[in-house]
Wavefront OBJ file of the C-alpha trace (Angstrom):
o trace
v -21.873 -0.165 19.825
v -22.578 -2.016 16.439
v -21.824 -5.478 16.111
v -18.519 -5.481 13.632
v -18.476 -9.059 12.997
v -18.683 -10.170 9.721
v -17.372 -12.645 6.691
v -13.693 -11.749 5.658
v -12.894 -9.693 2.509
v -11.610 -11.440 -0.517
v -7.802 -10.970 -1.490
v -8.726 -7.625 -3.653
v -5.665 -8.017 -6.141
v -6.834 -11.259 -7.802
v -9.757 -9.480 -9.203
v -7.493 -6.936 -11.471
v -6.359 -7.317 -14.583
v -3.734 -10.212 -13.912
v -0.028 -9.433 -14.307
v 3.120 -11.162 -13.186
v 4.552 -10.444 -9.771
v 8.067 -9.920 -8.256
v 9.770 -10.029 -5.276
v 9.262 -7.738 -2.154
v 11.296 -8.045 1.069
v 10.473 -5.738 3.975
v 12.855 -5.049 8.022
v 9.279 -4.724 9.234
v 6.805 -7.223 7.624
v 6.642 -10.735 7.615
v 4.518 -11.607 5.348
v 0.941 -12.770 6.223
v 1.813 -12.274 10.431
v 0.910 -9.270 12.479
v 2.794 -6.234 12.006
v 4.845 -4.391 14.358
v 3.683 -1.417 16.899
v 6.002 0.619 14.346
v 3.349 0.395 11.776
v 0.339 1.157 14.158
v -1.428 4.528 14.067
v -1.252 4.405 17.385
v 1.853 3.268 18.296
v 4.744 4.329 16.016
v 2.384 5.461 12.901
v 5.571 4.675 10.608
v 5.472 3.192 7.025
v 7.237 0.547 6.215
v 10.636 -0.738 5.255
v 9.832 -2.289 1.834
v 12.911 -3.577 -0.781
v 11.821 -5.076 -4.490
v 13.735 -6.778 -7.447
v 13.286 -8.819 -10.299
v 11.057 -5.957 -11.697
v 9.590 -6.599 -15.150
v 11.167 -5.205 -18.213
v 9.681 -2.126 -19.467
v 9.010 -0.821 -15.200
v 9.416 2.814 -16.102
v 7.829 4.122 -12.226
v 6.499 2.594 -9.278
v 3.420 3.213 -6.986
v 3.277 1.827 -3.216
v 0.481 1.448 -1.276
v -1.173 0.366 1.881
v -4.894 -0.882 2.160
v -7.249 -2.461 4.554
v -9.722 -4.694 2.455
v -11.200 -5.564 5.999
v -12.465 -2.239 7.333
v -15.951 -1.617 7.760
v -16.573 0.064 5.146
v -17.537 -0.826 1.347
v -14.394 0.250 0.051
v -11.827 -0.684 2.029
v -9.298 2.124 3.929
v -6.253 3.208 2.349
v -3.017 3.999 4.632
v -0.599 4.586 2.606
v -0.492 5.868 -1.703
v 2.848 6.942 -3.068
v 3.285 7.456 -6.488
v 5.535 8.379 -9.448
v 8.932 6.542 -7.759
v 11.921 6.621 -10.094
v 12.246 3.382 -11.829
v 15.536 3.129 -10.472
v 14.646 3.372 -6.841
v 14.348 -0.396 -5.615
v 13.835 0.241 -1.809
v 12.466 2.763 0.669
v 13.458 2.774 4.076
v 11.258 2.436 7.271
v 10.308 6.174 7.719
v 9.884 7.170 3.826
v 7.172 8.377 3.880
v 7.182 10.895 6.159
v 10.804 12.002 5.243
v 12.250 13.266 2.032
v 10.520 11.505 -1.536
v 12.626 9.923 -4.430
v 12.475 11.860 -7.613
v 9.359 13.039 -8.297
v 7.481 10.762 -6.279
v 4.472 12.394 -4.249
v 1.486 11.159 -2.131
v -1.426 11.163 -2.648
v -4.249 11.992 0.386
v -4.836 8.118 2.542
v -8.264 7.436 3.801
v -7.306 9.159 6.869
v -7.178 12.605 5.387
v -3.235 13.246 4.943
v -1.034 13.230 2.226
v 1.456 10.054 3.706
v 1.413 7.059 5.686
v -1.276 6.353 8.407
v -0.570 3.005 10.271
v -3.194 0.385 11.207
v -6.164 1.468 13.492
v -8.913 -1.374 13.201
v -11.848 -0.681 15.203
v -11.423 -1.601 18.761
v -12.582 -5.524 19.355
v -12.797 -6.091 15.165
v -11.742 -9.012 13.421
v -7.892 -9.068 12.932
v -7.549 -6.321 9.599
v -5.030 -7.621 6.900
v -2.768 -5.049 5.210
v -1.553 -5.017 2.136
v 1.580 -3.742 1.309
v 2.095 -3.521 -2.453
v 5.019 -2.403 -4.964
v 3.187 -1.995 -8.336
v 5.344 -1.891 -11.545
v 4.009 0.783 -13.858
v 5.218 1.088 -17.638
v 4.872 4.957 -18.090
v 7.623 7.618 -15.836
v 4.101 8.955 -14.399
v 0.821 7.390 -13.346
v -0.439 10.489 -15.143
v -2.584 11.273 -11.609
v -1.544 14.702 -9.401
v -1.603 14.754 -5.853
v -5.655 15.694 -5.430
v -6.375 12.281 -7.138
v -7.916 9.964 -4.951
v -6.657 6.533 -3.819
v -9.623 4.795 -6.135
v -8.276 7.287 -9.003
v -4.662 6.225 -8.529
v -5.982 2.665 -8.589
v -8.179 2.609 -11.428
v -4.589 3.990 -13.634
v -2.986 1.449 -12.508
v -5.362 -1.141 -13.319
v -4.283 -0.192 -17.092
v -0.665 0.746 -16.722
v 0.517 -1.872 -14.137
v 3.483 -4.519 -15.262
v 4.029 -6.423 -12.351
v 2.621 -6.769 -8.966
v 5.156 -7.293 -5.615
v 2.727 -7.712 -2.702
v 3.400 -8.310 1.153
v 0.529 -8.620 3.738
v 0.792 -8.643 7.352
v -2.509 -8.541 9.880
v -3.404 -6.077 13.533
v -6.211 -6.648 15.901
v -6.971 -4.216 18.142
l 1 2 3 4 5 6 7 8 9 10 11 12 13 14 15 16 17 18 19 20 21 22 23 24 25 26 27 28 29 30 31 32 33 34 35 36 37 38 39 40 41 42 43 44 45 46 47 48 49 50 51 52 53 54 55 56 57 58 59 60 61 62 63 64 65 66 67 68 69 70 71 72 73 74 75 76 77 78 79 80 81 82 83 84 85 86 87 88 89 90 91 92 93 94 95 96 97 98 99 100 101 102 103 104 105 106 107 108 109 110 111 112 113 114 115 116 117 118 119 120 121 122 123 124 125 126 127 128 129 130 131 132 133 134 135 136 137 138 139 140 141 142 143 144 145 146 147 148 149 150 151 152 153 154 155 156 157 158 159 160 161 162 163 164 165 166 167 168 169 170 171 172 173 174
């Protein structure tokens, strides 16, 4: 088996176009401490409870997602891209994503192949993974992506059409 160990990640959202950030509450995460078996891929494989407020003016959509900047792989792993939430919408529930969508929100395909939330599922033995959790503010009613864009698509929109930033981390070791 290959030896996994290696430096840490940066943070990824510090190196984006800077823009002010709001508050995000989750039932399920406490920020920067491991998350629960609910949001394992293994476990209970179930996205997360997430609530936001004190959006900035302007927020005409949302876009949540889930990555791992510590998988071993260049690019990170997304779990979790849904995009296009109403502007009005200012919580989803534990469950959301595999249940009915707000609006006209959709997902997008994760890193795991499906079109919804895939929980964490570091390599067995790796360095504890940190997952980011992230409510981004957008200033258009639609990203202006479809549901064949890829995570890296959705996230290169955003990195124009973002307003705010509410982000929540929390960590799993295998």
């Amino acid at each position: 088996m290959a030896d996994l160990s290696r430096p840490q990640t940066p943070d990824p959202y510090p190196l984006l176009p800077s823009v002010p950030s709001f508050a995000v509450t989750s039932d399920d995460i406490a920020d920067g401490q491991p998350l629960k078996d609910d949001q394992v891929a293994d476990k209970g494989n179930t996205s997360p409870h997430l609530a936001w407020s004190e959006v900035p003016e302007g927020t005409k959509s949302f876009v949540i997602t889930g990555f791992d900047p510590d998988a071993p792989t260049p690019s990170g792993f997304w779990h979790w891209v849904l995009v296009d939430v109403p502007a009005d919408v200012r919580e989803v529930a534990s469950g959301a994503a595999s249940g009915e969508l707000p609006g006209a929100a959709f997902h997008v395909r994760n890193d795991g192949g499906e079109k919804g939330f895939l929980g964490a599922a570091p390599p067995q033995g790796d360095q504890p993974h940190r997952y980011f959790f992230v409510v981004h503010a957008v200033g258009e009613e639609t990203l202006g992506v479809d549901s064949d864009a890829s995570p890296a698509v959705v996230s290169f929109n955003l990195a124009f059409k973002t307003l705010g930033r509410a982000i929540l981390h929390g960590t799993y070791q295998h």
